[in-house]
Biopython code that builds the backbone (N, CA, C, O; Angstrom):
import numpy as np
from Bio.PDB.StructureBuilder import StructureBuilder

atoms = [
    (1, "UNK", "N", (-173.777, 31.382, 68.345)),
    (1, "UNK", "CA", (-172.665, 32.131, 67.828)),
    (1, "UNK", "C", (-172.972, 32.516, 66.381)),
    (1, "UNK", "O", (-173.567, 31.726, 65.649)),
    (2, "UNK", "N", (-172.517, 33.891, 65.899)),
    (2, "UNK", "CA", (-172.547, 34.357, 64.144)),
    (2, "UNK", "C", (-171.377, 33.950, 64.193)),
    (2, "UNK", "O", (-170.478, 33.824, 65.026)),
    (3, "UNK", "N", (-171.707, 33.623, 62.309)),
    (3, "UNK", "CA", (-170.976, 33.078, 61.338)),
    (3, "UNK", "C", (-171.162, 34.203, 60.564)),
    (3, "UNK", "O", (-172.263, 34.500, 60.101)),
    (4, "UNK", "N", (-169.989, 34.960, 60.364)),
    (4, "UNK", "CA", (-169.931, 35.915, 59.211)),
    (4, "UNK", "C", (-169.285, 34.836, 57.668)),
    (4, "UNK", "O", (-168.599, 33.828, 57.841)),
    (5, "UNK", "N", (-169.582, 35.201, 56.674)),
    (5, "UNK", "CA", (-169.353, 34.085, 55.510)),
    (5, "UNK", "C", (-168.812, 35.298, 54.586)),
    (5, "UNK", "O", (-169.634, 36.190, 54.377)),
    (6, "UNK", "N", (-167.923, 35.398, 54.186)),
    (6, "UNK", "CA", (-167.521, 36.756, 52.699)),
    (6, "UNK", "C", (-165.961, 36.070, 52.301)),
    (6, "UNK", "O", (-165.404, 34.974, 52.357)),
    (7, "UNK", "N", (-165.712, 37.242, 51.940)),
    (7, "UNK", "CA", (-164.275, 36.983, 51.255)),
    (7, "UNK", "C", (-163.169, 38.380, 52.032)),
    (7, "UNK", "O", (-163.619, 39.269, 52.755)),
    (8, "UNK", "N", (-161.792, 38.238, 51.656)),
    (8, "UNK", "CA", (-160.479, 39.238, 51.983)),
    (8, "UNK", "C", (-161.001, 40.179, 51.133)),
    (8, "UNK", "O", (-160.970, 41.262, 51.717)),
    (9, "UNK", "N", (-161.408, 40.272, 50.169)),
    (9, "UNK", "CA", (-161.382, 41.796, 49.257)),
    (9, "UNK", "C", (-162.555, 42.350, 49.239)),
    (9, "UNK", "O", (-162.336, 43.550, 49.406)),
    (10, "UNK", "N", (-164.013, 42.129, 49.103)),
    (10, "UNK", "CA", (-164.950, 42.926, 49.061)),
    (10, "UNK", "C", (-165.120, 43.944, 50.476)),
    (10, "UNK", "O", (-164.929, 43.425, 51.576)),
    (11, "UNK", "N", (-165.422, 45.144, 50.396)),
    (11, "UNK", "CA", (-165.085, 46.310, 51.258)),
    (11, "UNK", "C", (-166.298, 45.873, 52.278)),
    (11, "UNK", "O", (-166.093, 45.978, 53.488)),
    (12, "UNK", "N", (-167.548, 45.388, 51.803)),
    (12, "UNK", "CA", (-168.456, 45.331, 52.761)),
    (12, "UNK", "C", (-168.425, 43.733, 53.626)),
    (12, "UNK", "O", (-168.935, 43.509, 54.724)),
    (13, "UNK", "N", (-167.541, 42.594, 52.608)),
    (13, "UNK", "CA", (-167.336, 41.999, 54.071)),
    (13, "UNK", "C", (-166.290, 42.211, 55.065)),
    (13, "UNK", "O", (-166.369, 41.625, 56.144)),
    (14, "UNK", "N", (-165.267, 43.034, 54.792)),
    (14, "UNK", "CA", (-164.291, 43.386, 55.254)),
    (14, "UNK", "C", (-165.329, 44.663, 56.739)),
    (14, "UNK", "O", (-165.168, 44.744, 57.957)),
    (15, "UNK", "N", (-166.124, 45.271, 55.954)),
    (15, "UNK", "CA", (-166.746, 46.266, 57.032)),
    (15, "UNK", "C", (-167.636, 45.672, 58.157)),
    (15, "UNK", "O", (-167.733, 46.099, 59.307)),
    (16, "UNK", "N", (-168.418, 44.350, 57.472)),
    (16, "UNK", "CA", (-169.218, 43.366, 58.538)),
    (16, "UNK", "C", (-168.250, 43.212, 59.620)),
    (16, "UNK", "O", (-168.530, 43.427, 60.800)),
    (17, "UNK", "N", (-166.729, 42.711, 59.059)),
    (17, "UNK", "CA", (-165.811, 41.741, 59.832)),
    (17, "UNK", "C", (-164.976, 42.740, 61.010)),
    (17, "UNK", "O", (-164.362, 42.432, 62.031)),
    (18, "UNK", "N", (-165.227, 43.911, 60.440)),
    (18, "UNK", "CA", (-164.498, 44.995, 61.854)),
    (18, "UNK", "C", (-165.747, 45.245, 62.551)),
    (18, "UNK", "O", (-165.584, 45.242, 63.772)),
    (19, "UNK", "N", (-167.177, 45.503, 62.103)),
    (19, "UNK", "CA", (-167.770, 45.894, 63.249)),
    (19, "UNK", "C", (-167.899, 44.528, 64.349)),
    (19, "UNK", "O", (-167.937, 44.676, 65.570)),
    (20, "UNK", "N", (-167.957, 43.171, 63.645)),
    (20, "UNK", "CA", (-168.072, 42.413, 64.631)),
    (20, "UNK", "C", (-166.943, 42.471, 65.635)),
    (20, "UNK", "O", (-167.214, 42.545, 66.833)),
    (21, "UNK", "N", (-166.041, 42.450, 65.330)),
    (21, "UNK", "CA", (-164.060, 42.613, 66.333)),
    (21, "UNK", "C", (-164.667, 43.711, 67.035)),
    (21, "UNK", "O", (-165.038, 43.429, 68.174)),
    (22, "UNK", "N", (-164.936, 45.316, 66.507)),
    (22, "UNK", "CA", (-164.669, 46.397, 67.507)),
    (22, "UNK", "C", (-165.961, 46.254, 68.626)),
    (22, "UNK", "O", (-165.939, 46.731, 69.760)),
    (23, "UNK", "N", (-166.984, 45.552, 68.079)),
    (23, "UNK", "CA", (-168.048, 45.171, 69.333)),
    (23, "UNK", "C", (-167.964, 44.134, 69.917)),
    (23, "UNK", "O", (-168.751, 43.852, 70.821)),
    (24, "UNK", "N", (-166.918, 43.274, 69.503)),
    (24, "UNK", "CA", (-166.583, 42.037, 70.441)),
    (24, "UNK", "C", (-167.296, 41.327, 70.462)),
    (24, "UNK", "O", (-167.365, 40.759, 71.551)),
    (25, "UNK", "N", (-168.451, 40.763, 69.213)),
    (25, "UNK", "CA", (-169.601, 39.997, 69.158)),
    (25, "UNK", "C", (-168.797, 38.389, 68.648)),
    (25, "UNK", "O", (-167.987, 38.135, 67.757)),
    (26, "UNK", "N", (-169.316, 37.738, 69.443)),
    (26, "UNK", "CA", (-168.291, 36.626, 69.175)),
    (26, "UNK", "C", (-168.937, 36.130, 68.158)),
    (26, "UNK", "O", (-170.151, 36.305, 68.057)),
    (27, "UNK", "N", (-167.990, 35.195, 66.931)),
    (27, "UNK", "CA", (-168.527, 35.209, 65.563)),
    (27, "UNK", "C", (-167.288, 33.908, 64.989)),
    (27, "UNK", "O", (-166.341, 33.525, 65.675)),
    (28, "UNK", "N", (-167.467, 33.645, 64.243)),
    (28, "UNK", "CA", (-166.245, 33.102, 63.428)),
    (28, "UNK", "C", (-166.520, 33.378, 62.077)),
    (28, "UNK", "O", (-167.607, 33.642, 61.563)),
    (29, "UNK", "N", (-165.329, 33.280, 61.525)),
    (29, "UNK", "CA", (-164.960, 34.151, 59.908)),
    (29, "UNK", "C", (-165.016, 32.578, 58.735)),
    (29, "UNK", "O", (-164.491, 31.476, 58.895)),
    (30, "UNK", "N", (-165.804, 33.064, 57.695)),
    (30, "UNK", "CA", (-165.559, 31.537, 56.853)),
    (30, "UNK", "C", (-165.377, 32.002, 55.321)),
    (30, "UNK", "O", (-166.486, 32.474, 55.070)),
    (31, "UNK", "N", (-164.916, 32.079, 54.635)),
    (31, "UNK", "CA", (-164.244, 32.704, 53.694)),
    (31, "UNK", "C", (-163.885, 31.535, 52.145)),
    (31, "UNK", "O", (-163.737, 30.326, 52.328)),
    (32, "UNK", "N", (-163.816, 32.017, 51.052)),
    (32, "UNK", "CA", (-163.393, 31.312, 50.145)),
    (32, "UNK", "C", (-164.831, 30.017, 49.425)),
    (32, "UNK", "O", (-166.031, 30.272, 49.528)),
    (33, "UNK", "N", (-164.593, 29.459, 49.138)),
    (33, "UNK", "CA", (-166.047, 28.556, 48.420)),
    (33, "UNK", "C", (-166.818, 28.166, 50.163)),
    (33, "UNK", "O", (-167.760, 27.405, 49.942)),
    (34, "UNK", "N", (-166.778, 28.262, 50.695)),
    (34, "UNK", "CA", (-167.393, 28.069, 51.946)),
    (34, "UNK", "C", (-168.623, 28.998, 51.759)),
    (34, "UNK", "O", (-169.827, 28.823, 51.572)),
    (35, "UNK", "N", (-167.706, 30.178, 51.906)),
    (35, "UNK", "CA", (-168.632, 31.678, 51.869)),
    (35, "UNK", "C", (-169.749, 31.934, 50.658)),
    (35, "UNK", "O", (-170.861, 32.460, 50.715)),
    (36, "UNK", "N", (-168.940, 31.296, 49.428)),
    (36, "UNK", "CA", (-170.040, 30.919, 47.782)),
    (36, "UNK", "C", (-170.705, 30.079, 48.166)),
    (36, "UNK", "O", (-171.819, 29.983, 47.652)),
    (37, "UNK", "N", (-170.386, 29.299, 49.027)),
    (37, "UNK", "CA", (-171.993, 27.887, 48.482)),
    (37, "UNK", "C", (-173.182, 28.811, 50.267)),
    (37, "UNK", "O", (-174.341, 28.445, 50.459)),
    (38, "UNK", "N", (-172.809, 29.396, 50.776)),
    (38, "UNK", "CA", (-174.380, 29.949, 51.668)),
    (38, "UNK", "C", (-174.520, 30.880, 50.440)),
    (38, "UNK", "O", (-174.901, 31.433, 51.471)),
    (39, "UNK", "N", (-174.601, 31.547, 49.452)),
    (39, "UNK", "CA", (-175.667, 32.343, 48.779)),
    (39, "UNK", "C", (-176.469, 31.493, 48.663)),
    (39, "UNK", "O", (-177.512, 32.143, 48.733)),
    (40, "UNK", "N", (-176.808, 30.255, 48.503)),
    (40, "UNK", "CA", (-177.928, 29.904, 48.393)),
    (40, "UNK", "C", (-179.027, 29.545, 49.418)),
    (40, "UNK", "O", (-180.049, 28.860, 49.389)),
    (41, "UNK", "N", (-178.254, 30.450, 50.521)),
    (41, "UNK", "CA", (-178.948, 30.231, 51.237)),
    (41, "UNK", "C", (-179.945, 31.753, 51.456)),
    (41, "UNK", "O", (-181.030, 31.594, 52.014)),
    (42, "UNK", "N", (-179.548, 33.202, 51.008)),
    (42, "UNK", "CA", (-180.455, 34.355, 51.000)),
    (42, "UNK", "C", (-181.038, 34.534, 49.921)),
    (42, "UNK", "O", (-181.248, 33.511, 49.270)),
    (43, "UNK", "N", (-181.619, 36.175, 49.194)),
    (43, "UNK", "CA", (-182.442, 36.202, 48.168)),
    (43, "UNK", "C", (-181.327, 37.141, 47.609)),
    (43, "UNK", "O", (-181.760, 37.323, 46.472)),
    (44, "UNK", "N", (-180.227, 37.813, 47.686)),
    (44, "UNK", "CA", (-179.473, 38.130, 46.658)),
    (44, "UNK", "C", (-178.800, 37.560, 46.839)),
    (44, "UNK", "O", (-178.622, 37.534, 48.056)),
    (45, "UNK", "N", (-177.846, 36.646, 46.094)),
    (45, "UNK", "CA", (-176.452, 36.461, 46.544)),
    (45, "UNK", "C", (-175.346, 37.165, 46.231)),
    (45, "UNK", "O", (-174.730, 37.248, 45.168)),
    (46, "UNK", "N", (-175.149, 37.715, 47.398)),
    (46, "UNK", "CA", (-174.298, 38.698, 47.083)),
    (46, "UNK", "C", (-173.388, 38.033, 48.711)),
    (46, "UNK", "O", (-173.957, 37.323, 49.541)),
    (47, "UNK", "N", (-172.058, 38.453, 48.806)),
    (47, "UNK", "CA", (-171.189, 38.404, 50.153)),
    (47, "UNK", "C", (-171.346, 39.522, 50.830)),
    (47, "UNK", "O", (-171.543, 40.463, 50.061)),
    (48, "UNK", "N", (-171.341, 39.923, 52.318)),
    (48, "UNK", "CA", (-171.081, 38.633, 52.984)),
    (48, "UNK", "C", (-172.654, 38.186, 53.348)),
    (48, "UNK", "O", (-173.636, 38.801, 52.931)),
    (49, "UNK", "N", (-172.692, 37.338, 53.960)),
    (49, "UNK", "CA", (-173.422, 36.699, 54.440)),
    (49, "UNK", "C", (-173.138, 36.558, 56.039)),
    (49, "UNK", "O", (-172.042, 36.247, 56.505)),
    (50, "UNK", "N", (-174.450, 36.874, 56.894)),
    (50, "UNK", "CA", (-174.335, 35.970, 58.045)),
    (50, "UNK", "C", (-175.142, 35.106, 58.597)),
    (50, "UNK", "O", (-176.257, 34.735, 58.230)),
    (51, "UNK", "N", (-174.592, 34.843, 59.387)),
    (51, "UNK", "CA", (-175.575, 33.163, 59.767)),
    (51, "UNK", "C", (-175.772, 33.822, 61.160)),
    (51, "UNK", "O", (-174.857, 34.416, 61.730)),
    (52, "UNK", "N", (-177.240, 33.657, 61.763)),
    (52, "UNK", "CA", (-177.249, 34.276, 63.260)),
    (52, "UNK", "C", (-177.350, 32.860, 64.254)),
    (52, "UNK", "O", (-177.383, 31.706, 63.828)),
    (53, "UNK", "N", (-177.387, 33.283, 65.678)),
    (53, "UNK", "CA", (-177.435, 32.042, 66.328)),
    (53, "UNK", "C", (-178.516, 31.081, 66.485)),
    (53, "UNK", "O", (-178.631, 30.059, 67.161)),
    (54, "UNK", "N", (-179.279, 31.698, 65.670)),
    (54, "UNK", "CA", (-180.865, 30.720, 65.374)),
    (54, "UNK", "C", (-180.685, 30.044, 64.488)),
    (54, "UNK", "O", (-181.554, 29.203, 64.259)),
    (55, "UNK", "N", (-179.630, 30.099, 63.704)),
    (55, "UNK", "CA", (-179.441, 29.397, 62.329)),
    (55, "UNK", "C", (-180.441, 30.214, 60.857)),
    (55, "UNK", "O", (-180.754, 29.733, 59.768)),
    (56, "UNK", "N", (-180.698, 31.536, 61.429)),
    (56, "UNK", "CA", (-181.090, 32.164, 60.081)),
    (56, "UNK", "C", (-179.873, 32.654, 59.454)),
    (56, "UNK", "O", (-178.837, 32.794, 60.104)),
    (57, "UNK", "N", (-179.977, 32.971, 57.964)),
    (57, "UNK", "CA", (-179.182, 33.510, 57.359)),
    (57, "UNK", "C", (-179.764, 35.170, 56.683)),
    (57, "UNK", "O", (-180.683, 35.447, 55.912)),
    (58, "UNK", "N", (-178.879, 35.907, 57.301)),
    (58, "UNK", "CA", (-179.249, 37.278, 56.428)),
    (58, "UNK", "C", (-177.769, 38.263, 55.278)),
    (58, "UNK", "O", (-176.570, 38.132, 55.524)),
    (59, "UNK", "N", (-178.128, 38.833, 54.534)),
    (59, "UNK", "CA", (-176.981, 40.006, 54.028)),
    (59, "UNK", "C", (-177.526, 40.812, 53.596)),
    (59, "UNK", "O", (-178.753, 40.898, 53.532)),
    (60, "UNK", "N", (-176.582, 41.727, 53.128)),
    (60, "UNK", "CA", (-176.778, 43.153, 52.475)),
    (60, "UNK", "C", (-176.381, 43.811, 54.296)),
    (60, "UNK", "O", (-176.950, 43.669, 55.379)),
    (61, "UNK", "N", (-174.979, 44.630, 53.789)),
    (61, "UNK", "CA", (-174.377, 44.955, 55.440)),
    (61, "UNK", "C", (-175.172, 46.172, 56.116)),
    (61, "UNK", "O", (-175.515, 45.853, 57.254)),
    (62, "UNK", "N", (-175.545, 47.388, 55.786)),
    (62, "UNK", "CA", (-176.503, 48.333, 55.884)),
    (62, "UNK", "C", (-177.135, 47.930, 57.359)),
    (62, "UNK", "O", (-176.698, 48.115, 58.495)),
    (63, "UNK", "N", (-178.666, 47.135, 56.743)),
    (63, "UNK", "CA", (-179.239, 45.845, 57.811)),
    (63, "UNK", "C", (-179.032, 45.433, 58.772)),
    (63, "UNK", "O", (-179.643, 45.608, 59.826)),
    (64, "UNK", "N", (-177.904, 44.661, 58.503)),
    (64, "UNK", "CA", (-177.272, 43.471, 59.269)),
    (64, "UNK", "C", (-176.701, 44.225, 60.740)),
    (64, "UNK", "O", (-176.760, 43.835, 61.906)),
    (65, "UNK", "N", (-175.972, 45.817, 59.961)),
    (65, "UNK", "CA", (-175.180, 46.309, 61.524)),
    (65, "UNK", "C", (-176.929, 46.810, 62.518)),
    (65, "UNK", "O", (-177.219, 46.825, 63.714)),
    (66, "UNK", "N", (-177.648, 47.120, 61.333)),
    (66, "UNK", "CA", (-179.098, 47.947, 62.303)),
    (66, "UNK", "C", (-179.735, 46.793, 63.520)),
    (66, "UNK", "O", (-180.256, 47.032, 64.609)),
    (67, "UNK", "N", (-179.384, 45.161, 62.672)),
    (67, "UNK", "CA", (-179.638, 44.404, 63.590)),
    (67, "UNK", "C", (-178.633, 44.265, 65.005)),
    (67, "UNK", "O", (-178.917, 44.582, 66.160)),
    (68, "UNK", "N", (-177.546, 43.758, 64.544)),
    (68, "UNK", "CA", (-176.763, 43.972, 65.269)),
    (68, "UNK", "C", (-176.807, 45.153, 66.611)),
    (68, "UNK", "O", (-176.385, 44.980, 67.755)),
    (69, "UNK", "N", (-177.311, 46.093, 66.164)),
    (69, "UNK", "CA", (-176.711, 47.088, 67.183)),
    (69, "UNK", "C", (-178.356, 46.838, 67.880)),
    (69, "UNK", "O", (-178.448, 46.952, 69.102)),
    (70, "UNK", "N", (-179.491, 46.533, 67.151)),
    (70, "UNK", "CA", (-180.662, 46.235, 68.142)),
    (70, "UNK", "C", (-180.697, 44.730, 69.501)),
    (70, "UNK", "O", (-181.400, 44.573, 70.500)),
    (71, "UNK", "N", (-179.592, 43.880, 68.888)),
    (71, "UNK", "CA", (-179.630, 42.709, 69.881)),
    (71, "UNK", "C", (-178.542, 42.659, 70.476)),
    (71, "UNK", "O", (-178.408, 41.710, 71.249)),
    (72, "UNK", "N", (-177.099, 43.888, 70.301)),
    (72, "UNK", "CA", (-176.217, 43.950, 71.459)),
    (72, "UNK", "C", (-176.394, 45.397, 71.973)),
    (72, "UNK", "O", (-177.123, 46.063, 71.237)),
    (73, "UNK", "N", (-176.106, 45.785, 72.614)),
    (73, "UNK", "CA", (-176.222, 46.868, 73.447)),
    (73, "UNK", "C", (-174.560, 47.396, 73.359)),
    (73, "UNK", "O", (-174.260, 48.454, 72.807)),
    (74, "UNK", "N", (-173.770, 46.683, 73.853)),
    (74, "UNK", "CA", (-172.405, 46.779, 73.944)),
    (74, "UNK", "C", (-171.689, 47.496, 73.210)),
    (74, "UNK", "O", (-172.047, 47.346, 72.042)),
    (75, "UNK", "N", (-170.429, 48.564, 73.358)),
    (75, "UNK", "CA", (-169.625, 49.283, 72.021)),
    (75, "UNK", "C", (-169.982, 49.509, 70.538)),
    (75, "UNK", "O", (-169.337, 49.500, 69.489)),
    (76, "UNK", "N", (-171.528, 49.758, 70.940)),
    (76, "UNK", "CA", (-172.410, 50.823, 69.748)),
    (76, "UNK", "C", (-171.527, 51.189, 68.887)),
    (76, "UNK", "O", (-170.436, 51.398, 69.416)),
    (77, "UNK", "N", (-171.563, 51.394, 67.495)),
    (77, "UNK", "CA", (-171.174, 52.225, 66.568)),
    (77, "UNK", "C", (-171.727, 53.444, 66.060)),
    (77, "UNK", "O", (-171.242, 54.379, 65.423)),
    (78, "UNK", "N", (-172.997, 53.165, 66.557)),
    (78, "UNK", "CA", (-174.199, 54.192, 66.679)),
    (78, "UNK", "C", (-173.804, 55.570, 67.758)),
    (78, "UNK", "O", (-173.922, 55.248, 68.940)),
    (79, "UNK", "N", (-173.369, 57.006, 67.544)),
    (79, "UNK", "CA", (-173.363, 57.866, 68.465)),
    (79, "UNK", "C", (-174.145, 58.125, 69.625)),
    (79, "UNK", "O", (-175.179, 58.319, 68.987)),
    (80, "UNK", "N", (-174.568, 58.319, 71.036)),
    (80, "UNK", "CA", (-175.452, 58.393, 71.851)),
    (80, "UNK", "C", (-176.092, 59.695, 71.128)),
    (80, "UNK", "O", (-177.294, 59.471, 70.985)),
    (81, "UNK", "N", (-175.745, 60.965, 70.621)),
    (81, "UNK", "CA", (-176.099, 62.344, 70.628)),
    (81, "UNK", "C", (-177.366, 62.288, 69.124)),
    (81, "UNK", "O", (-176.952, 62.147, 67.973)),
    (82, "UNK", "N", (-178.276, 62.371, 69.324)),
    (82, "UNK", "CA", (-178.810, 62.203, 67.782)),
    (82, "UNK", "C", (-178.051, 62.948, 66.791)),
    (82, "UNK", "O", (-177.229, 62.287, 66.157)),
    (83, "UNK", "N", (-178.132, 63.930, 66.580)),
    (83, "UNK", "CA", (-177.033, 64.440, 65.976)),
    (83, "UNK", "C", (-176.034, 63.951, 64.967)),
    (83, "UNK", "O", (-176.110, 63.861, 63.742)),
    (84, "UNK", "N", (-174.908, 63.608, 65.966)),
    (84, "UNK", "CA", (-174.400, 63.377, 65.501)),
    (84, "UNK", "C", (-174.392, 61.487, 64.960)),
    (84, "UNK", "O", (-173.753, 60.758, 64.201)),
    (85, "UNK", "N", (-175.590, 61.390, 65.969)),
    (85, "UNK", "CA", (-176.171, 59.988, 64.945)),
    (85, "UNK", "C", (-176.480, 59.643, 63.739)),
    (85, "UNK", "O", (-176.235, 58.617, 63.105)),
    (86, "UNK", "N", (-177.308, 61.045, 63.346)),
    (86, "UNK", "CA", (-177.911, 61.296, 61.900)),
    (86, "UNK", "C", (-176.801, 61.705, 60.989)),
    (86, "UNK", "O", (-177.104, 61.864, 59.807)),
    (87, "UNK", "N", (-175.477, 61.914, 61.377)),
    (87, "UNK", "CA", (-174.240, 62.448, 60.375)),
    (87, "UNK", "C", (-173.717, 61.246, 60.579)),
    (87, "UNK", "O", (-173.110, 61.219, 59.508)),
    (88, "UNK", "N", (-173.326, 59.752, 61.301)),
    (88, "UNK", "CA", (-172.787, 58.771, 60.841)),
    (88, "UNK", "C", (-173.918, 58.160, 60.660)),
    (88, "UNK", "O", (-174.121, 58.534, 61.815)),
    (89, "UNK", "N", (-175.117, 57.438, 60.288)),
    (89, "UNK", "CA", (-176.478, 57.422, 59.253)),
    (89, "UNK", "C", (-176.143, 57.964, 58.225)),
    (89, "UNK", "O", (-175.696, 57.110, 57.460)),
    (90, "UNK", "N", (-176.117, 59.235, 57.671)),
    (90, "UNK", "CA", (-175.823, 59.846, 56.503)),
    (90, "UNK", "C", (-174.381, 59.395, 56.036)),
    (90, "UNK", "O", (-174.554, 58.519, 55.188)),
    (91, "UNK", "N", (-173.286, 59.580, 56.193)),
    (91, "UNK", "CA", (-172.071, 59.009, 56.414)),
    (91, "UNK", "C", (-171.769, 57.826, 55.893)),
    (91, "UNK", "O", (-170.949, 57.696, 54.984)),
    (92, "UNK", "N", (-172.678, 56.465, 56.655)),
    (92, "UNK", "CA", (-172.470, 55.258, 56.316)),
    (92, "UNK", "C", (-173.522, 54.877, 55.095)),
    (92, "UNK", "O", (-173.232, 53.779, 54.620)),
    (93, "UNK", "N", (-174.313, 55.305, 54.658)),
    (93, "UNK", "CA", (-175.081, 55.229, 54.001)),
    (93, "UNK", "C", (-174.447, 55.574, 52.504)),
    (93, "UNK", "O", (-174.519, 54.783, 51.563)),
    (94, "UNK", "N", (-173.706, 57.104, 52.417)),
    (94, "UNK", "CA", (-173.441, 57.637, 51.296)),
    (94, "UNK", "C", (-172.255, 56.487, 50.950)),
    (94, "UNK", "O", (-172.242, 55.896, 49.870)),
    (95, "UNK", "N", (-171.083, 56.209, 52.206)),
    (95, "UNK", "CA", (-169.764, 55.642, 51.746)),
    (95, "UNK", "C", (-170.395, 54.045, 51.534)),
    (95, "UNK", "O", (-169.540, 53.256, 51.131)),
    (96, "UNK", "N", (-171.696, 53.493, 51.738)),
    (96, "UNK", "CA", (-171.775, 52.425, 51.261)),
    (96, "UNK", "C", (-172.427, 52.241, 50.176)),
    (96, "UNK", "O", (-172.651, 51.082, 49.828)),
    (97, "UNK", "N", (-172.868, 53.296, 49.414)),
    (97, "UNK", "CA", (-173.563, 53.225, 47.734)),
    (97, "UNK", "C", (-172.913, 54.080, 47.206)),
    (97, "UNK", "O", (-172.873, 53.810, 46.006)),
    (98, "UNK", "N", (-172.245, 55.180, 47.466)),
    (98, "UNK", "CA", (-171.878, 55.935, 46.205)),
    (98, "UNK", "C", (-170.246, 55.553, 46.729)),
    (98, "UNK", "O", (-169.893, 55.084, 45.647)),
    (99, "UNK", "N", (-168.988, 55.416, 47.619)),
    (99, "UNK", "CA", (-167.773, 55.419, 47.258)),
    (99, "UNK", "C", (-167.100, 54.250, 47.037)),
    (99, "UNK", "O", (-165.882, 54.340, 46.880)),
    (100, "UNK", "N", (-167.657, 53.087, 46.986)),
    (100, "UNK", "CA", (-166.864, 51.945, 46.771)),
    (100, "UNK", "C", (-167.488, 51.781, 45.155)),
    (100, "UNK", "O", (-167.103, 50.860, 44.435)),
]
sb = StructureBuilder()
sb.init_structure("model")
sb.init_model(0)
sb.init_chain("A")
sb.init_seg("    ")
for serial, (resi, resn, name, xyz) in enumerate(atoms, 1):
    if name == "N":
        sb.init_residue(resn, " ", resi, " ")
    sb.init_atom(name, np.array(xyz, "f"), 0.0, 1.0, " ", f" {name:<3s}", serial, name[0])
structure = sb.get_structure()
């Protein structure tokens, strides 16, 4: 099972924490000094953090969904049409470095 680790207010663990719900990846949420003491477990510490079912730890959310969507198959966030794949790619990319 993932362990997503962040906090209520930062936008990107809040964005980890819906793609896991809308793909139904079963996970549990750990939040508050829980979520501060795993930075020491990656190379930035930054939130969120997840823990996979091997017991690795990875972040930086970008990544994490590219993994994600390579080891479930299930309610993709990814478009089937390239297309319009490459406009949510472009999309998620811009709203995760330049609008928050």
């Amino acid at each position: 099972m993932y362990t997503l680790y962040g906090a209520l207010a930062p936008p990107y663990s809040m964005k980890m924490r819906a793609i896991l719900r809308y793909r139904r990846i079963v996970h549990t949420w750990k939040h508050g000094a829980v979520a501060q003491a795993m930075l020491a477990k990656v190379k930035a510490p930054v939130i969120p953090v997840l823990e996979f079912p091997d017991g690795t730890f990875a972040n930086d959310s970008t990544p994490l969904i590219y993994t994600l969507e390579e080891r479930h198959a299930a309610r993709s966030i990814v478009p089937a049409d390239e297309g319009h794949a490459f406009l949510a790619h472009l999309i998620e990319d811009f709203a995760d470095e330049w609008l928050t």
